[in-house]
Rosetta silent file (secondary structure, phi, psi, omega in degrees, C-alpha in Angstrom):
SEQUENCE: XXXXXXXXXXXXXXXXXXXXXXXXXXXXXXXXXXXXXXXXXXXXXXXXXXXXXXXXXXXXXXXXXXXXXXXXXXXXXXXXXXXXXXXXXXXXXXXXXXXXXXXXXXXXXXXXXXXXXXXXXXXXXXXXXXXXXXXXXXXXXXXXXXXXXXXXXXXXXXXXXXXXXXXXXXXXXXXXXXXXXXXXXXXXXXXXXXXXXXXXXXXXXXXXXXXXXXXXXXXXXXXXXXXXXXXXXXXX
SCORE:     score description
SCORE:     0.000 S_00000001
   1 L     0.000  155.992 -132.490  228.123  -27.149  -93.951 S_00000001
   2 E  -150.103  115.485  165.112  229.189  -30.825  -93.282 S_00000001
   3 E  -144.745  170.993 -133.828  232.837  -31.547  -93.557 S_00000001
   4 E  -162.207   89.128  156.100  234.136  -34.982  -93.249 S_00000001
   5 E   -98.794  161.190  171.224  238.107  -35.802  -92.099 S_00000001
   6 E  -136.187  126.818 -161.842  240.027  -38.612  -92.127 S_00000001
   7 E  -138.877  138.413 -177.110  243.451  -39.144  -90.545 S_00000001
   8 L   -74.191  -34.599 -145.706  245.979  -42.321  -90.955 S_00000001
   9 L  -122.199  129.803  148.179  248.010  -40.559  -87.874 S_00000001
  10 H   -57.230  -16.712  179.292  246.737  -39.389  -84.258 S_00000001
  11 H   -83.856  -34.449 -170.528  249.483  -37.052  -84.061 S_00000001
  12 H   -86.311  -60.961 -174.016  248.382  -35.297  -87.462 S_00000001
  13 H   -45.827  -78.360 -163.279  244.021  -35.869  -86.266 S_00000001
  14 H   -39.634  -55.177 -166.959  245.666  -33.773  -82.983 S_00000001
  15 L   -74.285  -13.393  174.443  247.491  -31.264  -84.945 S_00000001
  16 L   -94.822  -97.119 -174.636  244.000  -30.273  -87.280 S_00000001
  17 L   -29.270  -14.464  141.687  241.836  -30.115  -83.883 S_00000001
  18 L   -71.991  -45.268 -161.570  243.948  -27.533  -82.203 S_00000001
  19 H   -75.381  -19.998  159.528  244.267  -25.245  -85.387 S_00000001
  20 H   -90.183  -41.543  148.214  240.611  -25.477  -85.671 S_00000001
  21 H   -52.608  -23.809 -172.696  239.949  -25.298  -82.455 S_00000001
  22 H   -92.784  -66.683  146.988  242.217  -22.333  -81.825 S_00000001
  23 H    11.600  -81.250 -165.325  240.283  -21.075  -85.335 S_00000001
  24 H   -63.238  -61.236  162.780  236.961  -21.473  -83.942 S_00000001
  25 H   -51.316  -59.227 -176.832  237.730  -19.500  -80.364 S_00000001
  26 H   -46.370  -58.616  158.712  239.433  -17.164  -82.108 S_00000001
  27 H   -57.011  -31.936  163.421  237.165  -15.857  -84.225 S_00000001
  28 H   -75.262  -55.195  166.441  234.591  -15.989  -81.374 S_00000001
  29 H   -80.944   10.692  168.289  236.446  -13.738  -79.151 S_00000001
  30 L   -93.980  -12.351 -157.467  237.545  -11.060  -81.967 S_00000001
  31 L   -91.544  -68.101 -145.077  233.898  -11.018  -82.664 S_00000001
  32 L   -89.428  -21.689 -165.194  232.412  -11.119  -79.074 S_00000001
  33 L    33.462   44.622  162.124  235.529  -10.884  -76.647 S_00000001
  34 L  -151.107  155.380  149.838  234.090  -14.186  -75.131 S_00000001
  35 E  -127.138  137.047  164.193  233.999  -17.884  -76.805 S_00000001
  36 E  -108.656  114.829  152.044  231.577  -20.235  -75.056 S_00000001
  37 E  -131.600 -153.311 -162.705  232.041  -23.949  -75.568 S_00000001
  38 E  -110.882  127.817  161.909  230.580  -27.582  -74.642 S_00000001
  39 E  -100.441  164.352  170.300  233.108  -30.626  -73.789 S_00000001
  40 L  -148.748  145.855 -174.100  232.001  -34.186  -73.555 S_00000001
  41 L   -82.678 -134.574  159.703  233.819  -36.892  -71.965 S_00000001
  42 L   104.768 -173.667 -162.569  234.682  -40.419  -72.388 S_00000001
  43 L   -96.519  -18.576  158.079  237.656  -41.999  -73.217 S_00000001
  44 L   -56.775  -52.583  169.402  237.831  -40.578  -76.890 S_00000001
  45 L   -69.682    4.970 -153.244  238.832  -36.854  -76.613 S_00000001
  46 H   -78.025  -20.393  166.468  241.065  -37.429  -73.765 S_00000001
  47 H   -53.367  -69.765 -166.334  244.531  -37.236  -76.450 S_00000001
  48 H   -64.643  -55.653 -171.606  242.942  -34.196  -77.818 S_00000001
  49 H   -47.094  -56.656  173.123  242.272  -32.308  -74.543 S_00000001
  50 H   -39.309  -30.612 -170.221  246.209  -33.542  -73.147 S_00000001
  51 H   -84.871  -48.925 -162.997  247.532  -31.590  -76.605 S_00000001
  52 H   -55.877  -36.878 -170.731  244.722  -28.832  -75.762 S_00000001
  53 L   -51.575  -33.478 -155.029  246.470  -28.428  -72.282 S_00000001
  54 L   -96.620   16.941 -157.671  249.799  -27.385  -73.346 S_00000001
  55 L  -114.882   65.730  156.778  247.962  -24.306  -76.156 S_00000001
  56 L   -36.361  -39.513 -169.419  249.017  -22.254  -73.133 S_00000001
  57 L  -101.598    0.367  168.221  249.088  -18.885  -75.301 S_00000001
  58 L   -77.353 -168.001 -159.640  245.010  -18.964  -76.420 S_00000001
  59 L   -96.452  100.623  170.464  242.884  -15.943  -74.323 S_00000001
  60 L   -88.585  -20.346 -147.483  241.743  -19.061  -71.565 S_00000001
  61 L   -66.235  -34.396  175.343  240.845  -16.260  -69.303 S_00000001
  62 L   -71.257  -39.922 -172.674  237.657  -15.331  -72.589 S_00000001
  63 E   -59.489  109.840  179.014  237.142  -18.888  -72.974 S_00000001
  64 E  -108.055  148.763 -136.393  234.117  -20.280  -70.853 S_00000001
  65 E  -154.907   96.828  124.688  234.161  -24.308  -70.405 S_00000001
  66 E   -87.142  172.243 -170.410  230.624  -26.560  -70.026 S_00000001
  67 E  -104.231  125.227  164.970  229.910  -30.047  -69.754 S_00000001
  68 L   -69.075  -39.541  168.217  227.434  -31.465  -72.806 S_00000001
  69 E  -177.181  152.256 -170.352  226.627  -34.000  -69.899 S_00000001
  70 E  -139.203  161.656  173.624  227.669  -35.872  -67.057 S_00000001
  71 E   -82.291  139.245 -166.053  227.005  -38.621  -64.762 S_00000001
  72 L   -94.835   70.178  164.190  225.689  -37.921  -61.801 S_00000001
  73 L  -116.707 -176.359  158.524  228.317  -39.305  -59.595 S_00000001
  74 L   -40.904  136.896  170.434  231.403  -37.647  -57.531 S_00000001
  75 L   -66.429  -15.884  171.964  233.096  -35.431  -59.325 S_00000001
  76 L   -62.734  -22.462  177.222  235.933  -37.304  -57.541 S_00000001
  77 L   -80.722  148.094  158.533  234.822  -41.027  -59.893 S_00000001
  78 L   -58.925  -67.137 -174.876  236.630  -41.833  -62.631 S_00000001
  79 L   -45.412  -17.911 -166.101  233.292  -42.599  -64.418 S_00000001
  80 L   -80.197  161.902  177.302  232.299  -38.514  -64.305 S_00000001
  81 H  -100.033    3.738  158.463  232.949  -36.658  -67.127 S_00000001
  82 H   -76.246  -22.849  170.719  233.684  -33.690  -65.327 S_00000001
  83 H   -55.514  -51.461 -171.713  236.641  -35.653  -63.429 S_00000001
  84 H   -53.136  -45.926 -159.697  238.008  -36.572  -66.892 S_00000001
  85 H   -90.631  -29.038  147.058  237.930  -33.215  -68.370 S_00000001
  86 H   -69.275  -21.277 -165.116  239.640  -31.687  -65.079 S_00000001
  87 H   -89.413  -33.572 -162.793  241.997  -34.007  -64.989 S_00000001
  88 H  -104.550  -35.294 -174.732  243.155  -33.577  -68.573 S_00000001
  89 H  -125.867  -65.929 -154.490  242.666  -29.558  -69.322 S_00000001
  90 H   -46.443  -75.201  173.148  240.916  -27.894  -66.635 S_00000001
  91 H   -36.315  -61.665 -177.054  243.968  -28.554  -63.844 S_00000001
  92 H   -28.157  -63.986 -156.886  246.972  -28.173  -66.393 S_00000001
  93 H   -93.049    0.104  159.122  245.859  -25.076  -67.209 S_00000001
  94 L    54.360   49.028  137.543  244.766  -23.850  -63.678 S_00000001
  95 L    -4.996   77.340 -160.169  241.621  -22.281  -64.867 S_00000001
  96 L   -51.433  121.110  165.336  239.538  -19.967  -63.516 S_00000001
  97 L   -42.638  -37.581 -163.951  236.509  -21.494  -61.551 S_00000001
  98 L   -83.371    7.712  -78.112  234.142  -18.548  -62.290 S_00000001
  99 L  -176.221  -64.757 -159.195  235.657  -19.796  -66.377 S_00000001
 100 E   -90.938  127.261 -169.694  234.048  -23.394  -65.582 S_00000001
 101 L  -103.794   89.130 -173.274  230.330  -23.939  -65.550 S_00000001
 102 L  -122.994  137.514 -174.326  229.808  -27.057  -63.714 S_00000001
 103 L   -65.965  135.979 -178.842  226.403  -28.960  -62.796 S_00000001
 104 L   -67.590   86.567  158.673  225.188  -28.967  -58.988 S_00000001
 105 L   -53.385    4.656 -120.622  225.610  -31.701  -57.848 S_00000001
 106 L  -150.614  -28.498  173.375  224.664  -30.881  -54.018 S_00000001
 107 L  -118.967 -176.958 -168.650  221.095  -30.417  -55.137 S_00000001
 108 L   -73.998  145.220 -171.307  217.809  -32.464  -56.283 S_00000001
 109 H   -56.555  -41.531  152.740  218.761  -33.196  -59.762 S_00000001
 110 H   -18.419  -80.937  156.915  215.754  -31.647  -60.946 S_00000001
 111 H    -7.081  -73.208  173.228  216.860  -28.480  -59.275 S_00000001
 112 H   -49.917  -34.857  160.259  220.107  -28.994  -61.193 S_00000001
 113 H   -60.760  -65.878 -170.964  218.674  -29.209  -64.517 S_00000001
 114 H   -49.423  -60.321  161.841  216.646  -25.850  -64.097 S_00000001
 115 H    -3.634  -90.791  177.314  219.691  -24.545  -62.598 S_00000001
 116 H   -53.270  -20.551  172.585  222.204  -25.509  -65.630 S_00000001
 117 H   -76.025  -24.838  162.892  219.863  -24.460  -67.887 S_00000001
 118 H   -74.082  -54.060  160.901  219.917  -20.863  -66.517 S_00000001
 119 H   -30.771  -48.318  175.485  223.410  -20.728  -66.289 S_00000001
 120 H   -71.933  -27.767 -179.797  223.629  -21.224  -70.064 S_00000001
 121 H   -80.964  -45.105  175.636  220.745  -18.637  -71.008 S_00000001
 122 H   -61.497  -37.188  175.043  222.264  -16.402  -68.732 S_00000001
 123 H   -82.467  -71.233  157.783  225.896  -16.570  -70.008 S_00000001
 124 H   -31.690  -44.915  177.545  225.189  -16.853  -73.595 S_00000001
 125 L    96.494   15.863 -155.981  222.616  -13.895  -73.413 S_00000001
 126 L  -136.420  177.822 -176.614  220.282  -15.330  -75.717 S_00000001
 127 L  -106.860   -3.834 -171.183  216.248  -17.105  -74.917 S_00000001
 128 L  -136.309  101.896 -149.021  218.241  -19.295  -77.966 S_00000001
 129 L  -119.751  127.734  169.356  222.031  -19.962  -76.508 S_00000001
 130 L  -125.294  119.246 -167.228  224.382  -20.810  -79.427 S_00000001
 131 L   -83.943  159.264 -158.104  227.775  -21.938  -77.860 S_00000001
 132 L  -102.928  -22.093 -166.599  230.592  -21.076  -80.502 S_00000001
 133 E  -155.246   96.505  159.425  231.887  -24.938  -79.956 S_00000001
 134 E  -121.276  131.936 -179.163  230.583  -28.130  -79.154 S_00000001
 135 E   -83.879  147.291 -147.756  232.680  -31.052  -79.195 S_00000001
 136 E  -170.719  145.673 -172.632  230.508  -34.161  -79.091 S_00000001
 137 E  -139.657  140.044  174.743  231.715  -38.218  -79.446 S_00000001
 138 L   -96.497  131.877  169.352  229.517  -41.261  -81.003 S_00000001
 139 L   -59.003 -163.823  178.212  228.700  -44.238  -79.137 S_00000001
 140 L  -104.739   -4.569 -178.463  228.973  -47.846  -80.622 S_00000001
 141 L   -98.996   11.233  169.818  224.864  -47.453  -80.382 S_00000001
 142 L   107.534  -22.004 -177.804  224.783  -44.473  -82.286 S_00000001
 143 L   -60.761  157.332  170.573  224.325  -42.162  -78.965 S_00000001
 144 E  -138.291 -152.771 -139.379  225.869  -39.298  -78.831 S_00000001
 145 L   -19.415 -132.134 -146.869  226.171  -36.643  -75.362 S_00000001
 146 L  -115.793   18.009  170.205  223.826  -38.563  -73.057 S_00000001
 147 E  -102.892  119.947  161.599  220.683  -39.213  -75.878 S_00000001
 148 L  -114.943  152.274 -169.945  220.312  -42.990  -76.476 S_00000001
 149 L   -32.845  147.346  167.231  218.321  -44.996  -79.186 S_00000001
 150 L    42.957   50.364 -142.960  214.792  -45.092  -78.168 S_00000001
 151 L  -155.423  119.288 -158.323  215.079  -42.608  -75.486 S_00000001
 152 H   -73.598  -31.532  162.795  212.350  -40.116  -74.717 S_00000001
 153 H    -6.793  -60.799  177.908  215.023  -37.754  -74.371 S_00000001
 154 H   -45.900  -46.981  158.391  214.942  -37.772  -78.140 S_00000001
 155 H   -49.431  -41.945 -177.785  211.538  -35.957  -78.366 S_00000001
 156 L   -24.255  111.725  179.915  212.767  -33.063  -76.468 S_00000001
 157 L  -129.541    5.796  160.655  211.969  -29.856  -78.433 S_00000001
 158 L   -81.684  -97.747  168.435  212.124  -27.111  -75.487 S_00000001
 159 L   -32.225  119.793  156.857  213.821  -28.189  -72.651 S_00000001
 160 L   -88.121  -34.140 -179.180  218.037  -27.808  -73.309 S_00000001
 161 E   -97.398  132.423  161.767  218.910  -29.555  -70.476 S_00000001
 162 E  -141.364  170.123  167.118  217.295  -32.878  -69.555 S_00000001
 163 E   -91.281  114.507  165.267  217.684  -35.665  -67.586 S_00000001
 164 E   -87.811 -167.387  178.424  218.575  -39.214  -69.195 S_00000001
 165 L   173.246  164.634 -164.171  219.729  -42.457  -68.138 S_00000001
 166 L  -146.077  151.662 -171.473  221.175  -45.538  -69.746 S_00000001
 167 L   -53.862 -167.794  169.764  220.203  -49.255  -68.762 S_00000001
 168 L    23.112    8.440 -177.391  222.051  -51.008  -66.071 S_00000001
 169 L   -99.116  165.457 -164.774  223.529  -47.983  -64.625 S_00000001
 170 L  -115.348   10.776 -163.206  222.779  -47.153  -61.189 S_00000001
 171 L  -155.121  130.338  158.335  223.174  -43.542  -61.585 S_00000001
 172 L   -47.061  144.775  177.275  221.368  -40.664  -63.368 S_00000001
 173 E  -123.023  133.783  163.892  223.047  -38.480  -66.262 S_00000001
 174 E  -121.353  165.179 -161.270  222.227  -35.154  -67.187 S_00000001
 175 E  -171.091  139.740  168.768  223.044  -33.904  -70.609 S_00000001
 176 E   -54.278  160.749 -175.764  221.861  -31.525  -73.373 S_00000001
 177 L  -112.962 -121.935  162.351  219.336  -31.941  -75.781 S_00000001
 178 H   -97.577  -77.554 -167.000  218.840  -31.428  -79.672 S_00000001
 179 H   -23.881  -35.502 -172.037  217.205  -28.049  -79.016 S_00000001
 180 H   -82.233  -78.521 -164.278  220.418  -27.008  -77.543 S_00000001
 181 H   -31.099  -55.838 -177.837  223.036  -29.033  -79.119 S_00000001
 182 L   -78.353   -8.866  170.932  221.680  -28.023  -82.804 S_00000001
 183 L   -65.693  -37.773  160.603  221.547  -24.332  -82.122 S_00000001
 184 L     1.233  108.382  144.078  225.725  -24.737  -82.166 S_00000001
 185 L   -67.814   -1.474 -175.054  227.526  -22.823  -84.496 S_00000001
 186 E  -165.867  132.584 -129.080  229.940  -25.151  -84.782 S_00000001
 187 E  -146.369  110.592  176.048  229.417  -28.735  -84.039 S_00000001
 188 E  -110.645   96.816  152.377  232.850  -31.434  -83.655 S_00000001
 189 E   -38.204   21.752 -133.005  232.489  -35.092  -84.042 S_00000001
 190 E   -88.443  121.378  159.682  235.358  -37.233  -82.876 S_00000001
 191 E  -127.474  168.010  157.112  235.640  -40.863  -83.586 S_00000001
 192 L  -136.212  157.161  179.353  237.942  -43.463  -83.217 S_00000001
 193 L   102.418  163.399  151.493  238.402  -46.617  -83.534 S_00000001
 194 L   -90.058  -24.816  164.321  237.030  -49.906  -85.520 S_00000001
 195 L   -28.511  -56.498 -178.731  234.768  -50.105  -82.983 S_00000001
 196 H   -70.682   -6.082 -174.575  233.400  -47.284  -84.363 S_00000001
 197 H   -56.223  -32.149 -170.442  233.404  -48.337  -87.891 S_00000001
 198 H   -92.716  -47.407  172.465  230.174  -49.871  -88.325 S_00000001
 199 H   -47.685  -27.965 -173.778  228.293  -46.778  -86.548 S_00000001
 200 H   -99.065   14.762 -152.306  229.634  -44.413  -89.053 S_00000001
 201 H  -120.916  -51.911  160.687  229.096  -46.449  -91.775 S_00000001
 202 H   -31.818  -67.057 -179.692  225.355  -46.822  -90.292 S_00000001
 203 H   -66.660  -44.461 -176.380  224.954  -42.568  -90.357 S_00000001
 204 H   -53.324  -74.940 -147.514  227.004  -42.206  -93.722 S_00000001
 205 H  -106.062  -50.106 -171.935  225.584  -44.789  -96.115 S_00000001
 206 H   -52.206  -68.723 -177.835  222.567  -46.254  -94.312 S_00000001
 207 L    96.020   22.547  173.605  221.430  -42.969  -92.969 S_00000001
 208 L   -49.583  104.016 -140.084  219.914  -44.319  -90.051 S_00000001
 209 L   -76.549   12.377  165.482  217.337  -42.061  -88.936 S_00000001
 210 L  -124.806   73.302  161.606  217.425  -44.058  -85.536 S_00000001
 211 L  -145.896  132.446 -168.031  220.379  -43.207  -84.195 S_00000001
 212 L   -72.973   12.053  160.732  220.586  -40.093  -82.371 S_00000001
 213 L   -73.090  -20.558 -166.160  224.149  -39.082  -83.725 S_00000001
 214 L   -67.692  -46.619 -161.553  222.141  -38.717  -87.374 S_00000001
 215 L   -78.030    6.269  174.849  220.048  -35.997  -85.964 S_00000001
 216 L   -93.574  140.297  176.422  222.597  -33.585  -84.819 S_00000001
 217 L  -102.374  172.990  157.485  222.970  -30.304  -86.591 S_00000001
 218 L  -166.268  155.555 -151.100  224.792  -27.065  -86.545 S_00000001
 219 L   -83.511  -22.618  155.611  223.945  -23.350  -87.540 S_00000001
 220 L   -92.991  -58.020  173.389  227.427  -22.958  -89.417 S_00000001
 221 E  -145.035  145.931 -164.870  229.323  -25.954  -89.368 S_00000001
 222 E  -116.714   87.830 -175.041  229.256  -29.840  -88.900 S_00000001
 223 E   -92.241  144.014 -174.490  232.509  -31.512  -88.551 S_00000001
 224 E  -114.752  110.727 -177.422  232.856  -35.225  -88.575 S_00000001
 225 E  -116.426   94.113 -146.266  236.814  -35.967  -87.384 S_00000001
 226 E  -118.516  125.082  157.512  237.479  -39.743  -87.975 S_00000001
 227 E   -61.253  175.012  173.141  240.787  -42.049  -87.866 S_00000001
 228 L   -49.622  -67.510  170.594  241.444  -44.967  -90.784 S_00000001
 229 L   -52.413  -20.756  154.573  239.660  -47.244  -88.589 S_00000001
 230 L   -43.568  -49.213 -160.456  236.427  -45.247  -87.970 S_00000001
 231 L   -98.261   20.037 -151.861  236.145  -44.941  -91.604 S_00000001
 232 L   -94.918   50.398  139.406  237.072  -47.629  -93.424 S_00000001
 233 L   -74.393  -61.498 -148.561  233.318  -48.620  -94.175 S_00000001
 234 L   -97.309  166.830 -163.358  232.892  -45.300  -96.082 S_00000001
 235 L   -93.433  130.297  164.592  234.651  -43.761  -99.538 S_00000001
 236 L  -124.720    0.000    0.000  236.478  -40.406  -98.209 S_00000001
């Protein structure tokens, strides 16, 4: 199912995205007494993760924490999205390491793909791994974890893990693929901005089947979580 917010206030946008997030975990660890989910970085969730920091009173210790994908720099750069996402949740909340699933960086990236991908088949339990949460952000090209337009990536039908790249960077990314990503039971969008305005207006009304935010799915639910400015192409 496809559900579609819109919020005048960041404070209010914050205040839905914990109670479904806390919703969404919850329900995963009465069923399962684990919730697995996905984070992705950038500069968009970082508001939601700071409010996420302080929800001190979920189960964190049930809660297992991956990366949908990161750049394959120090975890110590500013650019990684594992930096961000430590920086914002993981540290507040003093985490358990064996809790955090993070890609090896130490080995040939190859290596590291095969790796991360067993880590997830192995923790999930399944030859089909459906993480109870992935949170996921849209580019201004339509990308969304580390698949961009015209990107072989995009073909992927196997493989969960792959390797990508983006033009003019100097540095590899690795990042999930649609095989994975759409297995999700539950699948979180977050934009912001007017930046962002024209891209959602692109997936909404256009339906532009070449932008690789169109093609993500999820096996329960598909939330799209937008500010005023995201949306104000589209009728909500």
């Amino acid at each position: 199912m496809r559900t579609i917010k819109m919020f005048d206030d960041l404070g209010d946008m914050n205040f839905y995205l914990i109670d479904l997030f806390t919703q969404i975990i919850s329900q995963a660890i009465e069923k399962n007494n684990k919730a697995y989910i996905a984070l992705s970085g950038g500069k968009t969730p970082l508001s939601f993760y700071q409010n996420l920091s302080k929800q001190k009173h979920l189960s964190w210790d049930k809660i297992h924490i991956f990366f949908v994908d990161e750049r394959m720099v120090s975890n110590l750069d500013e650019k990684s999205n594992i930096y961000q996402i430590e920086k914002h949740l993981i540290k507040p909340l003093n985490l358990k390491k064996e809790n955090i699933h993070y890609i090896n960086k130490d080995i040939d990236i190859l290596d590291a793909i095969k790796e991360y991908e067993l880590d997830i088949k192995s923790f999930l339990h399944e030859e089909k791994p459906s993480f109870d949460l992935i949170l996921l952000g849209i580019g201004e090209d339509g990308h969304t974890a580390s698949l961009f337009p015209n990107s072989d990536t995009l073909k992927e039908e196997e493989k969960f893990v792959v390797l990508a790249s983006k033009k003019d960077e100097d540095f590899d990314r690795v990042s999930f693929s649609y095989p994975l990503i759409n297995l999700a039971k539950n699948v979180m969008f977050l934009t912001l901005g007017e930046n962002k305005a024209n891209i959602i207006k692109k997936i909404f009304l256009d339906k532009n089947r070449f932008l690789p935010a169109f093609h993500v799915k999820a096996q329960d639910n598909l939330y799209y979580i937008l500010d005023k400015k995201a949306a104000k192409f589209i009728d909500l």
